[in-house]
C-alpha positions as CSV (number, residue, x, y, z in Angstrom):
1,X,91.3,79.7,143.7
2,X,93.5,76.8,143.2
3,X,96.3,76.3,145.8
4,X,99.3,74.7,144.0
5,X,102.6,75.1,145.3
6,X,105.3,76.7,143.2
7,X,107.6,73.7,141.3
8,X,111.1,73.8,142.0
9,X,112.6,74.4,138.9
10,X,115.9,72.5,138.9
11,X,117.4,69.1,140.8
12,X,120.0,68.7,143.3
13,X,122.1,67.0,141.0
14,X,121.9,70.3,138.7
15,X,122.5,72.6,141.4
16,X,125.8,70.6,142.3
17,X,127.1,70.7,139.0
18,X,126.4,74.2,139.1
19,X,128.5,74.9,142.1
20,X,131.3,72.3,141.2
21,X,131.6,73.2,137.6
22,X,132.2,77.2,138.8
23,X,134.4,76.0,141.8
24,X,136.8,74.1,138.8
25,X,136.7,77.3,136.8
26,X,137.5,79.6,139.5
27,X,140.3,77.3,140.7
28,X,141.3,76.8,137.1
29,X,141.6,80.9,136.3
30,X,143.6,81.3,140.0
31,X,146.1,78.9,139.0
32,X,146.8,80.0,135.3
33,X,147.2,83.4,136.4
34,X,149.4,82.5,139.2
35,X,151.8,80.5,137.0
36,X,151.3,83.0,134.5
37,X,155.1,84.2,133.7
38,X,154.4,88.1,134.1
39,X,155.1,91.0,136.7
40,X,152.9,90.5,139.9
41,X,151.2,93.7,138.6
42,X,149.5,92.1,135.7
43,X,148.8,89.1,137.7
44,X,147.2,90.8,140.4
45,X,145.1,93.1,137.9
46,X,143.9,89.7,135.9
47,X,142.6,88.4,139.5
48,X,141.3,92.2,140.5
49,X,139.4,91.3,136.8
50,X,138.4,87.9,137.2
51,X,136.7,89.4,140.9
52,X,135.0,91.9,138.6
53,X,133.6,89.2,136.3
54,X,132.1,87.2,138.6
55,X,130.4,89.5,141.0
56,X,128.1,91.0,138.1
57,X,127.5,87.9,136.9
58,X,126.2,86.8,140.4
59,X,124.1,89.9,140.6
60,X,122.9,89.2,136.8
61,X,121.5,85.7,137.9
62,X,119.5,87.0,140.6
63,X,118.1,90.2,138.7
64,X,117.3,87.4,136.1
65,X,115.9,85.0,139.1
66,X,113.8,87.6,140.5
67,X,112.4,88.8,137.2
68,X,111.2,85.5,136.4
69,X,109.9,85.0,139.7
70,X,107.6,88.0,139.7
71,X,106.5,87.0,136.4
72,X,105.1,83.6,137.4
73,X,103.6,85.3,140.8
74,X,101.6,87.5,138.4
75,X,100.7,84.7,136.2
76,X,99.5,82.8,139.2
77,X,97.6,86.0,140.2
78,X,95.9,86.1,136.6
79,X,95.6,82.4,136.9
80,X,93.4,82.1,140.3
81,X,91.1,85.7,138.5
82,X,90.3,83.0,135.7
83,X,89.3,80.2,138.3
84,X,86.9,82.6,140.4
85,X,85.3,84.1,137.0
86,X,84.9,80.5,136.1
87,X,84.1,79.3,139.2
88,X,80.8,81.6,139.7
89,X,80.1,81.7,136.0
90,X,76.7,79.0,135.1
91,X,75.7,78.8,132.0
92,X,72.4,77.5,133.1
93,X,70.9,80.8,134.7
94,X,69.1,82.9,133.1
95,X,69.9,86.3,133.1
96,X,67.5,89.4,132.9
97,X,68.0,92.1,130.2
C-alpha cells in the first residue's frame, strides 16, 4: 500500500482571492442596498435576501467539498487494493490446476 499524502488542491494566493473577491461583493451589495432610494422595508428584505443567498451557497460548497472528498478516499481505497493484488501477484510461479 502506497502512502502518499493527499495534495492540496488550491494555493494561498487562490484562497485569498477567494475570500477578498467575496468580502468586495458583500460590501458592494450592503452599500447599493443601503443607498438604494426605497422604504427601509424593501431595503431590509433585499439584505434578509442577500443573507439567504449566501448561507446556502456556503452550505452548497461544503456538500460539494465533502462529496469530492469521499470520492478521492474511495479512489485511494481502490487504489492501495490494486497495489497489494499487484504487489503479491508473480508471474513466475507456477500454479497447480
Amino acid at each position: 500500500m502506497s502512502e502518499t499524502p493527499v495534495k492540496q488542491q488550491s494555493t494561498a494566493a487562490f484562497y485569498g482571492q477567494a475570500v477578498l473577491s467575496f468580502a468586495v461583493a458583500i460590501v458592494a451589495t450592503a452599500i447599493g442596498i443601503f443607498k438604494l432610494e426605497a422604504d427601509t422595508w424593501v431595503r431590509a428584505f433585499l439584505g434578509i435576501a442577500v443573507l439567504y443567498l449566501v448561507t446556502p451557497a456556503f452550505t452548497l460548497a461544503k456538500v460539494i467539498r465533502d462529496r469530492q472528498e469521499a470520492g478521492q478516499i474511495v479512489s485511494r481505497v481502490d487504489q492501495a487494493r490494486l497495489d497489494k493484488l499487484l504487489a503479491d501477484h508473480d508471474p513466475f510461479t507456477e500454479r497447480a490446476l
